[in-house]
KEPATOR-803393 format. One line per 4 residues: their letters; for each residue x, y, z of N, C-alpha, C. Coordinates in pm, 1 decimal. Layout:
N
A> X:Y:Z:X:Y:Z:X:Y:Z | ...
% end
This chain:
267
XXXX> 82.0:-119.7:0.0:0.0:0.0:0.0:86.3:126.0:0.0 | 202.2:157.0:62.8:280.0:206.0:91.1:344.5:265.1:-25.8 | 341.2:140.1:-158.5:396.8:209.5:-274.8:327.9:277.3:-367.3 | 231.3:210.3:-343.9:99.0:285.7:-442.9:131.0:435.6:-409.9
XXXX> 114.7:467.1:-246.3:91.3:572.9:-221.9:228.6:679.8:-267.7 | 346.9:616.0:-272.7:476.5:666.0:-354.4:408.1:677.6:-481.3 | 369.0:620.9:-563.6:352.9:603.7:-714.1:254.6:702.2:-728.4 | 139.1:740.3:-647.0:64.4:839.9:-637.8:117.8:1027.1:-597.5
XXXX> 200.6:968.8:-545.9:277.0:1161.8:-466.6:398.7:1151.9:-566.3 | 456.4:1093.7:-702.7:547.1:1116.2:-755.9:488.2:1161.4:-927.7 | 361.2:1099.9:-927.2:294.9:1124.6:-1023.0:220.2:1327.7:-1020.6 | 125.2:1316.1:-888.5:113.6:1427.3:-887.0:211.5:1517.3:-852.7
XXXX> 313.0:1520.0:-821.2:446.1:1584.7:-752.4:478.4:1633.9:-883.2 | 486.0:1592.6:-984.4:539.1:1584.9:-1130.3:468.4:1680.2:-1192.2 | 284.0:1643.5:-1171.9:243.3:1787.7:-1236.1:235.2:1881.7:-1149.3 | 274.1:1915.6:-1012.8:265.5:2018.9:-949.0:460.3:2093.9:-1014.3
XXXX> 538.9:2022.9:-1035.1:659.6:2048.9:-1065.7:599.5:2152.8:-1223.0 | 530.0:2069.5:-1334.4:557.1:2099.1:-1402.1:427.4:2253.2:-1424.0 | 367.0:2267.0:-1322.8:246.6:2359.5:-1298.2:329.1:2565.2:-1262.9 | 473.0:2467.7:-1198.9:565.5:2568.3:-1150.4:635.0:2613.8:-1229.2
XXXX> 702.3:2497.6:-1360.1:766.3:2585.7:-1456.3:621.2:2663.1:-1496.2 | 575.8:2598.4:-1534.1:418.4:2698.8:-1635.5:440.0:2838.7:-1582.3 | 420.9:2873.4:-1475.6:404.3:2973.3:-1384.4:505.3:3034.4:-1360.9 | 688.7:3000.6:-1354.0:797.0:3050.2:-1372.2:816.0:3154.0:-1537.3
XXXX> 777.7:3035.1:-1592.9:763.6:3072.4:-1759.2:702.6:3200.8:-1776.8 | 561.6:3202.1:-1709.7:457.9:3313.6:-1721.7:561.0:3497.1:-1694.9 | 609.7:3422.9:-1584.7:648.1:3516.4:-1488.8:831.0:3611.8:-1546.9 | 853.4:3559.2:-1639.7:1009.6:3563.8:-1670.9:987.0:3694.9:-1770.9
XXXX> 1086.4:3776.0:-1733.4:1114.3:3917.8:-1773.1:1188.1:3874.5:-1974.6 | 1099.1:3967.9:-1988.6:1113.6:3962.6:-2170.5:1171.1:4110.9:-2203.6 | 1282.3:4068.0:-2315.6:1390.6:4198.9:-2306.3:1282.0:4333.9:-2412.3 | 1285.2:4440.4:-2370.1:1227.0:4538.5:-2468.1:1311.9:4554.0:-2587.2
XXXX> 1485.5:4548.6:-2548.2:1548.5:4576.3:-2697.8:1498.6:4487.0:-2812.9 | 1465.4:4533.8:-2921.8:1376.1:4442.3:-3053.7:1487.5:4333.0:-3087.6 | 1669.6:4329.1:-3108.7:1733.4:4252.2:-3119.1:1751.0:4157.3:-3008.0 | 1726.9:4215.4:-2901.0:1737.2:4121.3:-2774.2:1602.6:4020.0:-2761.0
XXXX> 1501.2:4126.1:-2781.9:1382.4:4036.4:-2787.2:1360.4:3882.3:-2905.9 | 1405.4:3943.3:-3038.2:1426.1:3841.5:-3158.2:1519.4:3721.5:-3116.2 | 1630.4:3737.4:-3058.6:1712.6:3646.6:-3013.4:1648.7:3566.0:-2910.9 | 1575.7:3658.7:-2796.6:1541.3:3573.6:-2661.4:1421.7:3468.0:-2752.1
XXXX> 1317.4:3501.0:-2829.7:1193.7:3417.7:-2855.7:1254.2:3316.7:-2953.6 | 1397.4:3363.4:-2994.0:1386.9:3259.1:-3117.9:1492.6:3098.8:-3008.8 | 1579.7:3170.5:-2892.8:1617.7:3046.9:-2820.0:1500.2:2982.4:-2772.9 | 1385.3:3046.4:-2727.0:1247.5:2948.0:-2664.0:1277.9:2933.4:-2525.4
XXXX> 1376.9:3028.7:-2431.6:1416.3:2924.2:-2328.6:1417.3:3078.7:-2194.6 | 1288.8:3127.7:-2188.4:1300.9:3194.8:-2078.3:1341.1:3157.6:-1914.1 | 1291.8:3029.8:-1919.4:1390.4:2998.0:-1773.1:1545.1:2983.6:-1799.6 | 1612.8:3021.4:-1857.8:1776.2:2965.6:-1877.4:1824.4:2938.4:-1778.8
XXXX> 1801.0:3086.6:-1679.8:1922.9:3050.3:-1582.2:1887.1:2998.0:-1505.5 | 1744.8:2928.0:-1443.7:1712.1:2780.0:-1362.4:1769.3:2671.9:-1440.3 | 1711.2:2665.5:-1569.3:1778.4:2572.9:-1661.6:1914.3:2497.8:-1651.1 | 2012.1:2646.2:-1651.1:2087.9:2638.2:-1660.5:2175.1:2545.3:-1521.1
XXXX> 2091.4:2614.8:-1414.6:2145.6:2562.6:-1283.5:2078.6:2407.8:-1254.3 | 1965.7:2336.2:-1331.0:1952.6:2213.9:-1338.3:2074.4:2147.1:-1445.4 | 2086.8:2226.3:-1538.5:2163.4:2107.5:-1636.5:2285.3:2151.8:-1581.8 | 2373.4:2219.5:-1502.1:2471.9:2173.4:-1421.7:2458.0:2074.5:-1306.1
XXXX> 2373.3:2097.2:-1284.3:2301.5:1959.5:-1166.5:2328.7:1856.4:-1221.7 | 2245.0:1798.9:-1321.7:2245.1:1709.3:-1410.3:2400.9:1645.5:-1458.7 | 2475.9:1740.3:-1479.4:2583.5:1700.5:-1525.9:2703.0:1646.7:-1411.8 | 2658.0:1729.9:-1277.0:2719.9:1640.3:-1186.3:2704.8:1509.5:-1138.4
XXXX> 2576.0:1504.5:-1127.6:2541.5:1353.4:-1136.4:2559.1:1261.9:-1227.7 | 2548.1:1302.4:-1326.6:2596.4:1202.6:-1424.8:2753.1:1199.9:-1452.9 | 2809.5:1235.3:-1369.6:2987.0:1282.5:-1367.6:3017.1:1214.3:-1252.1 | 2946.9:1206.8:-1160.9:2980.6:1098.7:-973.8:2903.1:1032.0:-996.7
XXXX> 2787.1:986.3:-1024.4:2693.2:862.6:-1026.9:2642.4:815.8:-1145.2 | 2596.5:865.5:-1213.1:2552.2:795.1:-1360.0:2640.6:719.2:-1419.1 | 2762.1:787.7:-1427.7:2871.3:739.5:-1525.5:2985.4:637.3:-1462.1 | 3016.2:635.6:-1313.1:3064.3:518.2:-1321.1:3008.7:421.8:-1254.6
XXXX> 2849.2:432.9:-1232.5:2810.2:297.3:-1245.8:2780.1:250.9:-1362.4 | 2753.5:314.5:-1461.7:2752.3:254.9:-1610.0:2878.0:178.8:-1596.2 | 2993.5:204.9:-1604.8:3093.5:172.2:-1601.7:3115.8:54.5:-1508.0 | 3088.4:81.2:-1385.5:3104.8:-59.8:-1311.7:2994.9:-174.6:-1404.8
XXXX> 2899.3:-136.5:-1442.5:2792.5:-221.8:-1483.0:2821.7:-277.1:-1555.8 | 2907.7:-236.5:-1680.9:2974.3:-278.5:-1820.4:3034.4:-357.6:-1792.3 | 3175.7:-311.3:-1674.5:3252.7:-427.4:-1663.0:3216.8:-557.4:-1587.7 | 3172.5:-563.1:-1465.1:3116.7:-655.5:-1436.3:2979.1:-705.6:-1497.8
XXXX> 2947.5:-690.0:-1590.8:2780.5:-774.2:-1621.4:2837.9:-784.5:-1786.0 | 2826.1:-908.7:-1806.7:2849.9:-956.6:-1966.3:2798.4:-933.6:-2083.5 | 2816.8:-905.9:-2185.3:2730.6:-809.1:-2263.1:2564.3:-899.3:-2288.4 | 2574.3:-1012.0:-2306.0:2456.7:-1115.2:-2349.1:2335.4:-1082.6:-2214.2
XXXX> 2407.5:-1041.8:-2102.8:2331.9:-980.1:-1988.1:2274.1:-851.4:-2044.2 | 2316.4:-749.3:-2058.3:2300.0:-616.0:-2083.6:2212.2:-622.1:-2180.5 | 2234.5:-659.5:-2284.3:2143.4:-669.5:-2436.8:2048.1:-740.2:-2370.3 | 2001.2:-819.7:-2295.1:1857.4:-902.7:-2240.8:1834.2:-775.4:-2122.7
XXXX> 1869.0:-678.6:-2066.9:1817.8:-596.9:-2009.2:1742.9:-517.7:-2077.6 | 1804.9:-474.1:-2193.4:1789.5:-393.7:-2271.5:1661.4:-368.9:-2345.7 | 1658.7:-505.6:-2409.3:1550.2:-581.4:-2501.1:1429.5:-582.0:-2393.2 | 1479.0:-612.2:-2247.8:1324.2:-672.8:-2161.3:1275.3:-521.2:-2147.7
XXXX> 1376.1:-406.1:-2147.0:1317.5:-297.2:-2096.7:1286.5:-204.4:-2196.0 | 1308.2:-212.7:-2338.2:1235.6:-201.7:-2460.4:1132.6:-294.2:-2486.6 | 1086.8:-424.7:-2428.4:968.1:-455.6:-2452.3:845.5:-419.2:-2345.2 | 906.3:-357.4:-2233.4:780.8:-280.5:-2155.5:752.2:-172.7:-2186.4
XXXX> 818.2:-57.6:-2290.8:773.9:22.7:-2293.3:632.0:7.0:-2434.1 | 618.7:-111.3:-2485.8:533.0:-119.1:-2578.2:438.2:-121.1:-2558.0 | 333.8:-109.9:-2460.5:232.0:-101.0:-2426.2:224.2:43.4:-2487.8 | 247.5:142.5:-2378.8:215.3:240.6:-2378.0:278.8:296.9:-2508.8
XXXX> 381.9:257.0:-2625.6:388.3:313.4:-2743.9:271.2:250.5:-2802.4 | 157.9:154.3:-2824.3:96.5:65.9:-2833.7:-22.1:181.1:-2830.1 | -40.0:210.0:-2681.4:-163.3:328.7:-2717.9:-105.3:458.5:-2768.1 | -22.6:513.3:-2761.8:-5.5:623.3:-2819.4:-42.3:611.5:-2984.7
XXXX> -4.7:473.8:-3043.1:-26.0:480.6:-3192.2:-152.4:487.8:-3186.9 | -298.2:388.0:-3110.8:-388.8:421.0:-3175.0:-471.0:554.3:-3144.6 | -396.8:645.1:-3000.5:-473.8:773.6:-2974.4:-404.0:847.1:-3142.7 | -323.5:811.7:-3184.4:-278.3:914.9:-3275.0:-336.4:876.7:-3401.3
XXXX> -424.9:757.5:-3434.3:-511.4:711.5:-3530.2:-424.1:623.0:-3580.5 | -326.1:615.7:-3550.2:-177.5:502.9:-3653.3:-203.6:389.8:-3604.0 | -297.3:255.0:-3685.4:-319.6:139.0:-3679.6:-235.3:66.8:-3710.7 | -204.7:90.8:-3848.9:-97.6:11.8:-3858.6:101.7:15.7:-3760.9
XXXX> 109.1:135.9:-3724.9:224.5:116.1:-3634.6:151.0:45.9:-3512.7 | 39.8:90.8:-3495.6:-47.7:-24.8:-3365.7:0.5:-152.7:-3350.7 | -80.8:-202.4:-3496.7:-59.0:-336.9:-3524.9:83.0:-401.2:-3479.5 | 184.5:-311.5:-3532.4:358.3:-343.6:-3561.8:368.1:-381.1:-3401.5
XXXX> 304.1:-272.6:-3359.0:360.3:-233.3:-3158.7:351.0:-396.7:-3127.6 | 165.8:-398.1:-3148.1:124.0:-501.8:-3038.5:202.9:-635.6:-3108.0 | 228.7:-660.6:-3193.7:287.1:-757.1:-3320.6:427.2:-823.7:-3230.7 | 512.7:-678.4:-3220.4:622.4:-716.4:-3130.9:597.9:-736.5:-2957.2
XXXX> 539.8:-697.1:-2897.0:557.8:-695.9:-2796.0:478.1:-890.7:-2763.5 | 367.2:-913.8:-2810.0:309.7:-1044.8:-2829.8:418.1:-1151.7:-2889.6 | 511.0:-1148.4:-2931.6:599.6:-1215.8:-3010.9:762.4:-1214.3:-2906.0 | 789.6:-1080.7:-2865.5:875.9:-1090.9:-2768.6:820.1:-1141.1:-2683.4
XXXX> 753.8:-1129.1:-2604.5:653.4:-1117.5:-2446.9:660.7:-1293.5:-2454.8 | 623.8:-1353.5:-2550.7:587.7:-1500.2:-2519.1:723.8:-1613.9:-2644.6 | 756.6:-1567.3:-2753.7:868.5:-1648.2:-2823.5:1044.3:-1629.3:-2760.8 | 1025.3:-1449.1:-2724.0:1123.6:-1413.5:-2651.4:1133.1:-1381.9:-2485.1
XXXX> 1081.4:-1456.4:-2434.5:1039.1:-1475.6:-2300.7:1064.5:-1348.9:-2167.8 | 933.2:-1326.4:-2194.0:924.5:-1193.8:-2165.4:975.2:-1078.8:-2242.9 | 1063.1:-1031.1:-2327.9:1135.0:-955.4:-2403.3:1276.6:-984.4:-2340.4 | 1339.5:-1068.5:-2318.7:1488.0:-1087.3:-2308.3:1528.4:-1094.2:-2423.2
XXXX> 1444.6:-1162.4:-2524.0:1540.6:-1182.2:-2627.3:1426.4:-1094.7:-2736.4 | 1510.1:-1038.0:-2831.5:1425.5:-978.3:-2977.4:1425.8:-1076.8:-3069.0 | 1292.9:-1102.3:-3074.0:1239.0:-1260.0:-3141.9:1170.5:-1134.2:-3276.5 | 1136.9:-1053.2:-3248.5:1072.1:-984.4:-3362.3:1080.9:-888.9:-3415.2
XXXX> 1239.5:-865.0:-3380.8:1310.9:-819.4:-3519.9:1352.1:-943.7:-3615.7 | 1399.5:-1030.4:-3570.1:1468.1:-1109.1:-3646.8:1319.2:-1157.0:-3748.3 | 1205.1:-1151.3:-3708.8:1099.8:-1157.1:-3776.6:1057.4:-1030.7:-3864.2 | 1111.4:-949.8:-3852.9:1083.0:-820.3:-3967.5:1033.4:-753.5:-3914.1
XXXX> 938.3:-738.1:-3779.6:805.6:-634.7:-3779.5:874.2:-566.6:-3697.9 | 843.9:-439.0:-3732.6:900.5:-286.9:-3737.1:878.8:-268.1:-3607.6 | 953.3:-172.2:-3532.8:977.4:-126.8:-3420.5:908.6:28.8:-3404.3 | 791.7:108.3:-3401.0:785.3:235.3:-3398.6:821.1:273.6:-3230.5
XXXX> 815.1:419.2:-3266.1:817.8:471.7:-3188.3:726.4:594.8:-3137.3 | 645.4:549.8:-3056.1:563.7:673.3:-3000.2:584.1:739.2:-2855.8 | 515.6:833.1:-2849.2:480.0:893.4:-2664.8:403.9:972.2:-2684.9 | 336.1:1061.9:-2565.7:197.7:1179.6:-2615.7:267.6:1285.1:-2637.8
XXXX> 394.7:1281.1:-2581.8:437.0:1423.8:-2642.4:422.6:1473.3:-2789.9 | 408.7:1331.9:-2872.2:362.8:1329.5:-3010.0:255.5:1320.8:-2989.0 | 190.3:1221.6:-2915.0:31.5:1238.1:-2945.4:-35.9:1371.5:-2911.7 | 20.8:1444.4:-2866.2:-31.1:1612.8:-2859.0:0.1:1674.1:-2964.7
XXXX> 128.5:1677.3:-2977.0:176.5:1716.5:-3152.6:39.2:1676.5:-3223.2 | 28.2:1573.1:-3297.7:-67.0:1485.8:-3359.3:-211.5:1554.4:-3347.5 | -246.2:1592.9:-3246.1:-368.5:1672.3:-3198.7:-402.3:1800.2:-3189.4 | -244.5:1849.7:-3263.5:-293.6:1978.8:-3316.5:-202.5:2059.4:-3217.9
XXXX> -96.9:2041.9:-3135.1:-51.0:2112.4:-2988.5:102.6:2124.4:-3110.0 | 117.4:2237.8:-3200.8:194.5:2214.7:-3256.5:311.8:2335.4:-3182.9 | 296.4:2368.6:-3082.5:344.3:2465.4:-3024.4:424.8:2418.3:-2898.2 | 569.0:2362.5:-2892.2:636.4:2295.3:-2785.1:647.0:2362.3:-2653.7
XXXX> 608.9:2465.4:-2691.4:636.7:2590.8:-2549.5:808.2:2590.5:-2495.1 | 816.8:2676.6:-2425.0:949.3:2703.8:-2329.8:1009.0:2584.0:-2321.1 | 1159.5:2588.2:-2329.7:1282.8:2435.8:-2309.7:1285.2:2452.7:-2184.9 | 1284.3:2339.6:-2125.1:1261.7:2278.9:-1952.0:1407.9:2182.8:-1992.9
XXXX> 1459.9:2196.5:-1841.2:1570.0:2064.5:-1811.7:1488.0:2006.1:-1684.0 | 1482.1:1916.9:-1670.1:1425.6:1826.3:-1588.7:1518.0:1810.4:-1471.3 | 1559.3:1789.8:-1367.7:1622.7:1709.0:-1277.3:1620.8:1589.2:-1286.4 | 1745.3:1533.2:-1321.4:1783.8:1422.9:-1313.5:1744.7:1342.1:-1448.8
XXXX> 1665.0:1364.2:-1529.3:1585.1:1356.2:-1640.5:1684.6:1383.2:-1784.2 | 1654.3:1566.2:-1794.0:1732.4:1621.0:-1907.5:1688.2:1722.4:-1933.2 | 1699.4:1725.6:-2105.2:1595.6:1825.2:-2182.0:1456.2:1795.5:-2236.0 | 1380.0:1906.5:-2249.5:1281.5:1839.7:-2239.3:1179.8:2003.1:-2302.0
XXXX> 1087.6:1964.5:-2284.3:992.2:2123.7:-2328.8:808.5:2069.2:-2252.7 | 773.8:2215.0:-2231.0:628.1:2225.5:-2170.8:571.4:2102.7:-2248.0 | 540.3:2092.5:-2364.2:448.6:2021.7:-2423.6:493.7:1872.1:-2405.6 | 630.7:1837.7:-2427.5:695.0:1720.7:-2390.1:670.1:1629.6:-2248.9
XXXX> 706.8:1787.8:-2135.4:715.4:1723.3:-1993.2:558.8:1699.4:-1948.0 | 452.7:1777.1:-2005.3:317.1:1728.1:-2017.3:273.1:1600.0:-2055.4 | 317.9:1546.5:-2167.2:300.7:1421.7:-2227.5:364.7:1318.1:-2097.3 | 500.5:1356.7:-2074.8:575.1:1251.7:-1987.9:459.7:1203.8:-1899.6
XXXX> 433.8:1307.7:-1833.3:332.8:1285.1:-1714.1:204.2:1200.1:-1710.6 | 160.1:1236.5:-1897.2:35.7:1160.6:-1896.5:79.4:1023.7:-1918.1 | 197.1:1003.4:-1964.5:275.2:878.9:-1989.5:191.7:791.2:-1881.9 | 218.1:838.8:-1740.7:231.3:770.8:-1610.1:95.1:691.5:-1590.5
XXXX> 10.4:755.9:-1658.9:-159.6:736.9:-1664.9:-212.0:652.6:-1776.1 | -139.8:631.8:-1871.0:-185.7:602.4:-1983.5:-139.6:455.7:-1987.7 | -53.5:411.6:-1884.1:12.6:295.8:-1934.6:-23.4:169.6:-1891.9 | -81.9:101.5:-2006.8:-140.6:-20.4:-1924.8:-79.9:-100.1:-1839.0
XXXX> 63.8:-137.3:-1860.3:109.7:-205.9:-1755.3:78.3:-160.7:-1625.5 | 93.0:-57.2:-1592.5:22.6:-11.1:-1463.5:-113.1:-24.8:-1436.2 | -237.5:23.3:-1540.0:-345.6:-42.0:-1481.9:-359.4:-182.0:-1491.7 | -271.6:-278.8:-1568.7:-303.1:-419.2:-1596.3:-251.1:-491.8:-1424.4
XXXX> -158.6:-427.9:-1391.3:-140.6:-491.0:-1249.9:-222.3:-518.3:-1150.0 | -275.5:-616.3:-1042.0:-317.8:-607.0:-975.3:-243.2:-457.2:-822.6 | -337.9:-460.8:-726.2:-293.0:-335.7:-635.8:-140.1:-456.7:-569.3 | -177.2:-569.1:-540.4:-105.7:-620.2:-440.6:-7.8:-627.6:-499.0
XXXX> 52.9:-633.9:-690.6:164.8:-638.1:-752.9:214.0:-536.2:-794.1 | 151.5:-384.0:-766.7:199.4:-237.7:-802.7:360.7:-248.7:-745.5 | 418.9:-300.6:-657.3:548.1:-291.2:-591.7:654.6:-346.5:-774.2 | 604.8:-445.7:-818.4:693.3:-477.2:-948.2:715.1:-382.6:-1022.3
XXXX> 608.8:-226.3:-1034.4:650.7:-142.0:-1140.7:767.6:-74.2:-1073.2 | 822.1:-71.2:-938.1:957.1:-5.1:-933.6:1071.4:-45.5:-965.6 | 1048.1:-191.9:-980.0:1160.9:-318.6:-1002.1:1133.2:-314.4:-1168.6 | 1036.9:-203.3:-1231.9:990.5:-217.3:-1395.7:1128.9:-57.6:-1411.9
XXXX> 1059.9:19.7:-1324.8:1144.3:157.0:-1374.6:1311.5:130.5:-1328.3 | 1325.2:66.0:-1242.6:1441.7:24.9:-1213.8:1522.9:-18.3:-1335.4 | 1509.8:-108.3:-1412.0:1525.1:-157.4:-1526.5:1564.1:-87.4:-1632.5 | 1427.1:6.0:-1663.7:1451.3:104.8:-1744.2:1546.7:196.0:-1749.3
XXXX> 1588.3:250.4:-1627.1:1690.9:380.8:-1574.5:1792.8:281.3:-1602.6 | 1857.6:131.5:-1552.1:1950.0:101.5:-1593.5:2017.1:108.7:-1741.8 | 1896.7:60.1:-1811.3:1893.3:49.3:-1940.0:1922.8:187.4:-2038.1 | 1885.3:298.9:-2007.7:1849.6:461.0:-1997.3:1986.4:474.2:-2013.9
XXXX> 2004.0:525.9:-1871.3:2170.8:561.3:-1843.3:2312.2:513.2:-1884.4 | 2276.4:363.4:-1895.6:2405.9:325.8:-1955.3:2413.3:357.1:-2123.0 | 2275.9:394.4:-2191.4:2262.8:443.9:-2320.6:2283.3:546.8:-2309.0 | 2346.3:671.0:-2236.2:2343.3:787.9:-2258.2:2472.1:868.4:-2184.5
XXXX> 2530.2:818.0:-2077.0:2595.9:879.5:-1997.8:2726.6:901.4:-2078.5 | 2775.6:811.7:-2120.6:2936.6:874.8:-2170.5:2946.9:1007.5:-2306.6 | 2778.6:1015.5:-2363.8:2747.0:1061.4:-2461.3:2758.4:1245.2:-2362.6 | 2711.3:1261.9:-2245.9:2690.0:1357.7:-2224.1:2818.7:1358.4:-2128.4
XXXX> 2896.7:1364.0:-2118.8:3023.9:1303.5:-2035.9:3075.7:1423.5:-2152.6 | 3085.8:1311.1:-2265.7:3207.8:1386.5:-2372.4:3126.2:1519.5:-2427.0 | 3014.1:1524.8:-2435.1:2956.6:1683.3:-2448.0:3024.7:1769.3:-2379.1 | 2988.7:1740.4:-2226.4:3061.1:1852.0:-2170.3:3240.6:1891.0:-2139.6
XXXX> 3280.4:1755.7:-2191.3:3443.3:1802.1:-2206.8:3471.6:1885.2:-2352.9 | 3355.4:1859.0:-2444.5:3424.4:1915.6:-2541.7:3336.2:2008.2:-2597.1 | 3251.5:2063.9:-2597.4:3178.4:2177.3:-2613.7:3190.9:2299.3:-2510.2 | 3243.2:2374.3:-2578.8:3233.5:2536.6:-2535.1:3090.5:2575.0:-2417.1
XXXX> 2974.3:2536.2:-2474.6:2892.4:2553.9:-2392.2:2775.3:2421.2:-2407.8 | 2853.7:2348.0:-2287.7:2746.9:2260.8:-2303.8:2612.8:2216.7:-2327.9 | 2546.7:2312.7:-2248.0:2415.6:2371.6:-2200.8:2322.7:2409.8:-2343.2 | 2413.9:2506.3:-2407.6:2318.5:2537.8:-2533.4:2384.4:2438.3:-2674.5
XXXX> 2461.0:2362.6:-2670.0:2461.2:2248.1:-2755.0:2347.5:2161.5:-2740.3 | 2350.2:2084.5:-2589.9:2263.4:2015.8:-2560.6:2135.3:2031.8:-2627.2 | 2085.6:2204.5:-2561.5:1931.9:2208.2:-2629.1:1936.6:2214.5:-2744.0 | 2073.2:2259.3:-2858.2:2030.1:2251.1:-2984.3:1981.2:2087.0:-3056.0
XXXX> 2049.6:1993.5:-3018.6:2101.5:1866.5:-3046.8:1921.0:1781.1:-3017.2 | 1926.8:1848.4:-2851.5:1731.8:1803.4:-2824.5:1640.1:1797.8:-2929.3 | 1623.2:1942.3:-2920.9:1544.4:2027.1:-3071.8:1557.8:1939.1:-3183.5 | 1671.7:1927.0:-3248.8:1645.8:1951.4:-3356.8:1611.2:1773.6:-3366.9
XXXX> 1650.4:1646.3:-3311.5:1650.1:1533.2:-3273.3:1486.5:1522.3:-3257.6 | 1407.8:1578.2:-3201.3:1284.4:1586.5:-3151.0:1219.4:1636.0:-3292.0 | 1218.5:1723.7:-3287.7:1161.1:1801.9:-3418.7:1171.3:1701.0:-3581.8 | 1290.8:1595.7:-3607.9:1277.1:1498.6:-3649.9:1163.3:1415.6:-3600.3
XXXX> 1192.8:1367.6:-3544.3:1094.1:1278.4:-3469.6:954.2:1329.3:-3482.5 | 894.2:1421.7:-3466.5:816.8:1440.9:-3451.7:724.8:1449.3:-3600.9 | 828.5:1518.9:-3727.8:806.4:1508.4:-3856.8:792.3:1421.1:-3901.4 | 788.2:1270.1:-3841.2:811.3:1152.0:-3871.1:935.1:1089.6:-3930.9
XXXX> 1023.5:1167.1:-3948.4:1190.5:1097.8:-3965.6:1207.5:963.1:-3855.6 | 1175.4:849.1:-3896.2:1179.8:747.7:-3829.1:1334.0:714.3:-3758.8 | 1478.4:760.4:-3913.5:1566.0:718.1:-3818.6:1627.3:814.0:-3703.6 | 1536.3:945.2:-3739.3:1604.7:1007.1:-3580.6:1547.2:975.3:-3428.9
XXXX> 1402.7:865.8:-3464.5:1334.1:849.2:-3340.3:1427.1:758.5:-3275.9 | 1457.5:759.6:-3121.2:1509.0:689.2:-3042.7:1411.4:664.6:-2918.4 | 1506.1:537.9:-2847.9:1368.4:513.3:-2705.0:1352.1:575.9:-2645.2 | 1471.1:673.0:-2598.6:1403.7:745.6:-2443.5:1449.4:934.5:-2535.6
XXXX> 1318.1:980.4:-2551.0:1357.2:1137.9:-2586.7:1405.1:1199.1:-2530.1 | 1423.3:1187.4:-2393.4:1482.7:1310.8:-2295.5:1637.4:1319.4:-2328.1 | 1700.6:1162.8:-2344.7:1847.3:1159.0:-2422.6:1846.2:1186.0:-2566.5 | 1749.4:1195.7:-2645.3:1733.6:1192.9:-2783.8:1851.9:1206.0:-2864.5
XXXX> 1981.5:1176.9:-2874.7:2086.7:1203.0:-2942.0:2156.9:1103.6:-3002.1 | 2262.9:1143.5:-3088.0:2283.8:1051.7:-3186.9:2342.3:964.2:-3142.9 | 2410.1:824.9:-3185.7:2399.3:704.1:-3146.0:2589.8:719.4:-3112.6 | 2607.3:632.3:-3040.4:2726.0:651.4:-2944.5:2822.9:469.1:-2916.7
XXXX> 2908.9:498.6:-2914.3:3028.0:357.7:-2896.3:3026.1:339.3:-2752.1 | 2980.2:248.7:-2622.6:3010.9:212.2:-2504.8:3175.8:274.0:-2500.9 | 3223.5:319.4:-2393.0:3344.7:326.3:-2372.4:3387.5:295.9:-2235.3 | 3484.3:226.6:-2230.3:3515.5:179.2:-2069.2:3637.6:253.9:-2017.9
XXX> 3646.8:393.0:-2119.9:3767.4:465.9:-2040.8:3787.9:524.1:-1914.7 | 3891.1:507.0:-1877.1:3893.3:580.7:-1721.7:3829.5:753.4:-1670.2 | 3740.8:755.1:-1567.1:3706.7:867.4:-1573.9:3766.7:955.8:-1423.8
% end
């Protein structure tokens, strides 16, 4: 009972978080100079300097904790391990890409969703193994942050960095949230088995982080300004995605960036 009630104060906690940027956003001083002003609307990013002081946040953590437990994880856990993490925690997120295709009217990526996840889920036992790629059927990729797109919300609003999360935007971190609601694995659980979805997100963040950390590691050693690379790289990664450029869609958007070599160098 105890977790439910976690799973309940992290859900609403989330839209009270994201109720505050709304309201930060509202509240943020807009420059009168006409060149200052053209520049400020065309970055999109009136919170910067909270922004800014999360995605240094962000980057410390993923500099003391993200990155060398990736690293411990790599070395001790065998790759045939990792790739069955991987796969099990790309086949839970198919549900909920599953409804996003048909809120967005896309039957046939529907079809593809439920196609794979029915084919992993029971040939590849549970999704350890990808039984359905090697069968052909396509992998999409959805979330509501598109399915709002899709519905006409063609307006991303203000760039948000998340804590602990990333980059991200109003219309995006909205979707995330409804994510939480929308996903059947969560209502398919009984109450007495709600404790497995932390041992579900657990999974995922493993899976997450070790896909992303050395990527933002070497960002910030080698970019001038990390901070506004990052959001360019978001953007424009998203904004694919969203046009339907299939190969810029990736699993988790908040990392949305281009594809990266494991590295086990010393940090």
């Amino acid at each position: 009972m105890g977790q439910i009630k976690t799973l309940f104060l992290l859900r609403h906690g989330l839209l009270i978080l994201l109720s505050g940027f709304l309201l930060l956003s509202a509240c943020a001083t807009v420059p009168t100079d006409p060149i200052a002003r053209e520049e400020y609307e065309q970055r999109n990013d009136p919170l910067e300097p909270m922004n800014r002081k999360i995605s240094s946040f962000n980057m410390v953590v993923n500099k003391y904790i993200y990155r060398p437990f990736s690293h411990i994880y790599r070395q001790m856990t065998p790759e045939f391990v990792r790739t069955g993490i991987t796969n099990f925690s790309t086949n839970l997120r198919q549900p909920v890409i599953f409804v996003n295709a048909i809120l967005q009217g896309d039957f046939e990526d529907g079809a593809q969703t439920f196609g794979r996840f029915f084919t992993n889920t029971t040939l590849g036992i549970g999704g350890l193994f990808d039984v359905a790629t090697k069968f052909d059927i396509a992998a999409p990729q959805k979330d509501f942050g598109q399915t709002l797109y899709k519905w006409g919300l063609k307006q991303e609003g203000p760039y948000l960095v998340i804590p602990f999360l990333g980059p991200s935007n109003v219309r995006d971190t909205t979707g995330m949230v409804a994510g939480f609601f929308i996903d059947p694995v969560d209502w398919a659980l009984p109450k007495a088995e709600k404790g497995l979805l932390w041992w579900r997100y657990g999974i995922q963040a493993v899976s997450d982080v070790n896909k992303s950390t050395d990527l933002i590691y070497n960002l910030e050693q080698s970019s001038v300004d990390p901070y506004a690379t990052m959001r360019t790289m978001y953007r424009q990664n998203r904004r694919q995605f969203l046009s339907g450029d299939d190969e810029s869609a990736k699993e988790n958007y908040d990392f949305d960036f281009p594809d990266f070599e494991e590295s086990d160098d010393e940090f």
